[in-house]
C-alpha positions in Angstrom: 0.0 0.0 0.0 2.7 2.6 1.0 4.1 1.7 -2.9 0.8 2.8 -4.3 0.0 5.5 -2.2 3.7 7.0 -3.1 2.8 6.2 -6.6 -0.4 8.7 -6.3 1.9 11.2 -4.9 4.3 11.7 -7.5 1.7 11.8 -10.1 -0.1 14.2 -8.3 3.0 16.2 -7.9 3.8 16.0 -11.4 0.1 17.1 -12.7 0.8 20.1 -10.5 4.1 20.9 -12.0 2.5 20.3 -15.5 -0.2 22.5 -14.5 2.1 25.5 -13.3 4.5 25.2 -16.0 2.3 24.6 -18.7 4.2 21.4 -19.7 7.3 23.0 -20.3 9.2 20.9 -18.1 12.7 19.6 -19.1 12.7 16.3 -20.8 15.8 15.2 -19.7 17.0 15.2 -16.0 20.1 17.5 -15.6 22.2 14.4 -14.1 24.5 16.9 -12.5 21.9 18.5 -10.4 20.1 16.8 -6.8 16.2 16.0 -7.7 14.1 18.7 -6.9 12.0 18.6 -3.7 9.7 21.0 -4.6 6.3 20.0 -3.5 3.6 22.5 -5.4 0.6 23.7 -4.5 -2.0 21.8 -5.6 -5.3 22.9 -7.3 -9.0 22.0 -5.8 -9.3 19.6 -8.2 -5.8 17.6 -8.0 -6.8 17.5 -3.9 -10.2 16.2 -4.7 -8.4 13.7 -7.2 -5.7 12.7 -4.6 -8.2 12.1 -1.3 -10.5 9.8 -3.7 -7.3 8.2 -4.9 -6.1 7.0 -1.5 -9.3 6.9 0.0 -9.9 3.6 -2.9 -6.5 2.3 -2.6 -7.0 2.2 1.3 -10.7 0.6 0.5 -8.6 -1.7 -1.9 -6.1 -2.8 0.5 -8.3 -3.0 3.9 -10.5 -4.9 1.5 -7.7 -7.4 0.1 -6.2 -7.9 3.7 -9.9 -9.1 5.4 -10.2 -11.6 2.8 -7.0 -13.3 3.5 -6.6 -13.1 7.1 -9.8 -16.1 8.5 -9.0 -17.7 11.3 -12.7 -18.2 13.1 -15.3 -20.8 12.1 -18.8 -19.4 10.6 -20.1 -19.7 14.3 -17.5 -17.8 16.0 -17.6 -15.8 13.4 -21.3 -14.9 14.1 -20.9 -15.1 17.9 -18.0 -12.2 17.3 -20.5 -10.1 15.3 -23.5 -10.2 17.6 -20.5 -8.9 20.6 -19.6 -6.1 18.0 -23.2 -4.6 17.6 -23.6 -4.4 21.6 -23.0 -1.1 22.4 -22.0 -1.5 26.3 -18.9 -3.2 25.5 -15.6 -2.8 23.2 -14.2 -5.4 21.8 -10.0 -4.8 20.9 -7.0 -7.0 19.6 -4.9 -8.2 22.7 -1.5 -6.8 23.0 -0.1 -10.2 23.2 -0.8 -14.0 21.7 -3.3 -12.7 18.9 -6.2 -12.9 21.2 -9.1 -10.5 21.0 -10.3 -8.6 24.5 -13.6 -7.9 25.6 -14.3 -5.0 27.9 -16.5 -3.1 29.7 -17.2 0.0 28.0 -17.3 2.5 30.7 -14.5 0.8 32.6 -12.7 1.1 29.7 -13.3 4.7 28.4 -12.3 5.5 32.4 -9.2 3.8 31.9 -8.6 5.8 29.1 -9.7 9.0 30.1 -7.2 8.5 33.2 -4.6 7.5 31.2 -4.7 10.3 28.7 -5.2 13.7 31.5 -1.8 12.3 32.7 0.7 14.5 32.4 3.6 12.4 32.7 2.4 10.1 29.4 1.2 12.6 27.5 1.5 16.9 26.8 -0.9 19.1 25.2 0.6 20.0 21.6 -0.3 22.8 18.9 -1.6 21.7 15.6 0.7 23.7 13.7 3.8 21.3 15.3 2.0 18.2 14.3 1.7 19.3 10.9 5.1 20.5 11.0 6.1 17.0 12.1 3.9 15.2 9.3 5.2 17.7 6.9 9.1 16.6 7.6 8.2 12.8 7.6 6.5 13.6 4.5 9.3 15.2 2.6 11.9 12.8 4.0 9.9 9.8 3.0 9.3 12.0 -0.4 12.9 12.1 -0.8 14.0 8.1 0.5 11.5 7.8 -2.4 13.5 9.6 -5.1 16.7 8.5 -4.0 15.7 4.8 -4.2 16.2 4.1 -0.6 13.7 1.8 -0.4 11.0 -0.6 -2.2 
């Protein structure tokens, strides 16, 4: 999935770059010269293009990785769906042994409440730092990308 959704990127970028140069890039790389990092702007319609893009490669994926991955008969199977649709409990993966856990819902949203107004675990942080964050990973994974760095 990360392949694909890199894939989508790049095309994006380059529709933008076609878009704000007109098509008048260079048709040959200048092999002298580092690969440009410039990431444009894109327009309304390239975003609206890009978030359908990865919202059906993620559908694609999620949908391709349920199929594969059975491990429960057809009545546990049933038995696990009639747990999900009751409302008073939450059912989650167990950290350990591949089991699945099934708790009390207000004992569990306790739990978490306590453990996320604790100031030792966690700090309260400005959006504009997260996005600088994502925005660094972004371009560094961009960059691994256009290096070759990985596959």
């Amino acid at each position: 999935m990360v392949d694909a959704l890199t894939d989508l990127r790049l095309c994006v970028r380059n529709l933008s770059l076609k878009i704000i140069f007109k098509g008048t890039l260079l048709t040959e790389p200048n092999v002298c010269k580092k690969s440009s990092l410039f990431v444009p702007l894109n327009c309304p319609m390239l975003t609206v293009f890009n978030d359908i893009c990865k919202k059906e490669i993620r559908l694609f994926y999620d949908k391709n990785l349920a199929s594969r991955i059975y491990n429960l008969s057809v009545q546990e199977n049933e038995a696990l769906c009639k747990l999900e649709r009751k409302s008073d409990i939450i059912i989650k993966q167990a950290d350990k042994g591949g089991g699945v856990e099934i708790l009390d819902k207000e004992v569990y949203d306790n739990c978490m409440h306590r453990f996320l107004v604790d100031a030792s675990t966690f700090t309260v942080i400005r959006k504009s730092a997260v996005s600088k964050v994502i925005s660094n990973v972004n371009m560094a994974v961009y960059e691994m990308q256009l290096n070759g760095d990985f596959k």
